[in-house]
C-alpha positions in Angstrom: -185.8 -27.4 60.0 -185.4 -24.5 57.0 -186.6 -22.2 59.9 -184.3 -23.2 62.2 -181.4 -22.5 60.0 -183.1 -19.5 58.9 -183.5 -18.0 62.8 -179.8 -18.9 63.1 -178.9 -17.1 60.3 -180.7 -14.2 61.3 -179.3 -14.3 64.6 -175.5 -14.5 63.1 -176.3 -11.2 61.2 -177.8 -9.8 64.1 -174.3 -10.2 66.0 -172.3 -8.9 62.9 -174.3 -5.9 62.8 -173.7 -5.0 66.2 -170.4 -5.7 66.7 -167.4 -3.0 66.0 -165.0 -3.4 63.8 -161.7 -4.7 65.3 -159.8 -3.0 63.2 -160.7 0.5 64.6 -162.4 -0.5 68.2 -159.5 1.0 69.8 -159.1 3.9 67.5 -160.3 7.2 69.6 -161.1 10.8 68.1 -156.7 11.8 69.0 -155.5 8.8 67.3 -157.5 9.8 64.3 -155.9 13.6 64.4 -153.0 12.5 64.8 -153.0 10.4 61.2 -154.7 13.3 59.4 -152.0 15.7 60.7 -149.1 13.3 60.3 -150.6 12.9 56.8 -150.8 16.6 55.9 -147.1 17.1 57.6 -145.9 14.7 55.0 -147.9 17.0 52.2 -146.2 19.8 52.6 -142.7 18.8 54.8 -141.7 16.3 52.1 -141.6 18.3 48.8 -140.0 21.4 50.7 -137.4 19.4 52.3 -136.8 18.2 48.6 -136.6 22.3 47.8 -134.1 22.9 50.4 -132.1 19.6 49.4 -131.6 21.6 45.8 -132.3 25.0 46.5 -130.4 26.3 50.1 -127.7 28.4 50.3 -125.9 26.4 52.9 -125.0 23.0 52.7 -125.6 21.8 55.8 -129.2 23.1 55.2 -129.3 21.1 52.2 -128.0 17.8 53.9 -130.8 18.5 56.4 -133.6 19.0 53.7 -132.6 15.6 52.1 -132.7 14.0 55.5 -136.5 15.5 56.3 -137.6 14.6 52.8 -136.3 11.2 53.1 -138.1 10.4 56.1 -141.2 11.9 55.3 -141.5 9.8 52.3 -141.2 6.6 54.1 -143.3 8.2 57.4 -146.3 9.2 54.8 -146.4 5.4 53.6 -146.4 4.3 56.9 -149.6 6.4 57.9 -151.7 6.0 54.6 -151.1 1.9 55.6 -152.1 2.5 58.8 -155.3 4.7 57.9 -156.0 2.1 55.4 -156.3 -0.5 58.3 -158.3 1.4 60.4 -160.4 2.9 58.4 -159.5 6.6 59.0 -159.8 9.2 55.5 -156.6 11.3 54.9 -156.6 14.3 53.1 -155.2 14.8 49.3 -153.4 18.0 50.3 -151.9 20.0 52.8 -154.3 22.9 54.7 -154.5 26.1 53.8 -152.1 27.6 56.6 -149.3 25.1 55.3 -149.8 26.2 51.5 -149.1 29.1 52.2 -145.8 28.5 54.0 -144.7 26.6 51.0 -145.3 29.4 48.9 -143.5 31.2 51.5 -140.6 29.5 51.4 -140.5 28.8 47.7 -140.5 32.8 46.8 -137.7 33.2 48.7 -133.7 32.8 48.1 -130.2 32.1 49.2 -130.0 32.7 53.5 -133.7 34.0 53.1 -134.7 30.7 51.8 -132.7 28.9 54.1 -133.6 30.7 57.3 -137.4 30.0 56.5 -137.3 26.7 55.7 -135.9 26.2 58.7 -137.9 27.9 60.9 -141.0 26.8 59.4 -140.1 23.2 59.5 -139.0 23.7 63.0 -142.0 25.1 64.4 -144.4 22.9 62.4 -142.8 20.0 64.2 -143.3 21.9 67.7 -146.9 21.5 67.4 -147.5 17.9 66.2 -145.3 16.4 68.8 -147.8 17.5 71.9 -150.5 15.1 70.1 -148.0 12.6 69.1 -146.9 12.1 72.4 -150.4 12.0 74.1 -151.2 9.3 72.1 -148.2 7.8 72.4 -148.9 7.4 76.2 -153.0 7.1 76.1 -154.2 4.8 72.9 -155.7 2.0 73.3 -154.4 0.4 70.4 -150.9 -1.8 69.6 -150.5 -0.5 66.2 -151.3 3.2 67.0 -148.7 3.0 69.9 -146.0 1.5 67.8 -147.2 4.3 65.2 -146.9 7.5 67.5 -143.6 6.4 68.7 -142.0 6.6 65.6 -143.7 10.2 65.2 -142.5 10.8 68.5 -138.9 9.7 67.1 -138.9 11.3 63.6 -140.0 15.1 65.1 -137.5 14.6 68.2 -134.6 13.8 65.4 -136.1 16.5 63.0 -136.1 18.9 65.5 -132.2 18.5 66.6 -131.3 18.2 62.8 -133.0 21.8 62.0 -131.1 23.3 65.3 -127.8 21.7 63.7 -128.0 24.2 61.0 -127.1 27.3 63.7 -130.1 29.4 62.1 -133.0 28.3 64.3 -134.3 30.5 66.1 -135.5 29.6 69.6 -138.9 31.5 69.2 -139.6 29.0 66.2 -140.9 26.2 68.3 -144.6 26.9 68.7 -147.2 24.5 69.7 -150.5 25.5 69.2 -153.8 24.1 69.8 -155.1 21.2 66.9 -158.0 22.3 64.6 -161.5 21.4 66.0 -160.2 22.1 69.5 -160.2 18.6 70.4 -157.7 18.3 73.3 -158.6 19.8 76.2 -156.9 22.8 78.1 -154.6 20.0 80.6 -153.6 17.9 77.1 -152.6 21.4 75.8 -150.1 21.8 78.1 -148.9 18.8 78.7 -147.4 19.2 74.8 -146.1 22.5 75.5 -144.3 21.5 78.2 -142.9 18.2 76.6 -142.4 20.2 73.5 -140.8 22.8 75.6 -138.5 20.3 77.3 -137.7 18.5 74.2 -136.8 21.4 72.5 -134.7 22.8 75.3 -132.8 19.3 75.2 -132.1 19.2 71.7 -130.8 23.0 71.4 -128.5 22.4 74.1 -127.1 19.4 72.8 -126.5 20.8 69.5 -124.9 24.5 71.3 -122.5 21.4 73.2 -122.0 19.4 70.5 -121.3 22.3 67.7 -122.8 20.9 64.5 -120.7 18.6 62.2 -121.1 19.5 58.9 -121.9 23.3 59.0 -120.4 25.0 56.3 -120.5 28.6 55.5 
């Protein structure tokens, strides 16, 4: 009997062993990127938004800062939970490249200030929202769909709320290829075209619309 109970026991741990965790079956090698680069977005996007909030020369750049920095604080929550669940490592810090935009924009002042911030939150947000999208449309999981549409949301509505300020320029929406080269050439430019699209949308709504709130 005691070796009975002791095969079935065996057996039970055989079957725990071999099965994946449920929590990140559905979790592919994009899904991960995107929470790593959502997480170092939120690094470096959140305290600068705070910057522009106190530091811009214009005011509508500093409603726009406060806006950013708002919703990165409650995005980077959202992604650390997520990560948490699935068992995906974030990073501590923003990468190099972004540092180094932050001490960009921190060492400069007034409309020099503003005009980079701007422009560097702009384009930043250009080249996440290729990714976002694509796994937005091809994840296998419920939670990481739910996840990337909100990503999908917040860069869409950052995007249009940077191009309200009337100092964006339209060569600041760059999407680039993601680090490790992970996406292959057809992914690539299926986010340059939606980011293309997107950001043709959103700078001709705002030219229509004017932008509310603009001050000198």
């Amino acid at each position: 009997m005691i070796y009975r109970l002791l095969g079935v026991v065996i057996a039970l741990l055989v079957i725990g062993i071999g099965m994946p965790d449920s929590a990140s079956a559905e979790i592919d090698s994009h899904d991960r990127e995107l929470l790593v680069r959502v997480r170092q977005a939120c690094l470096w996007e959140g305290p600068v938004g705070r910057q522009a909030e106190q530091r811009a020369s214009g005011q509508r750049v500093r409603e726009v800062g406060r806006k950013l920095a708002d919703d990165h604080d409650r995005l980077d929550a959202q992604v650390r939970e997520l990560a948490s669940k699935v068992r995906v490592g974030l990073p501590g810090e923003p990468t190099e490249e972004q540092r180094s935009w932050v001490d960009e924009i921190g060492g400069a002042a007034g409309s020099d200030f503003d005009r980079l911030y701007v422009n560097r939150a702009r384009a930043a947000h250009g080249s996440i929202f290729g990714l976002a999208s694509q796994v937005r449309a091809a994840t296998r999981d419920d939670a990481m769909r739910s996840f990337a549409q909100n990503a999908v949301d917040i860069v869409m509505r950052h995007m249009t709320l940077l191009e309200s300020t009337g100092i964006a320029e339209t060569t600041s929406l760059m999407v680039v290829p993601t680090g490790g080269n992970e996406l292959d050439g057809g992914n690539v430019v299926f986010g340059v075209l939606l980011a293309m699209v997107a950001g043709g949308a959103t700078f001709g709504l705002v030219r229509v619309l004017g932008a509310p709130g603009r001050r000198a």
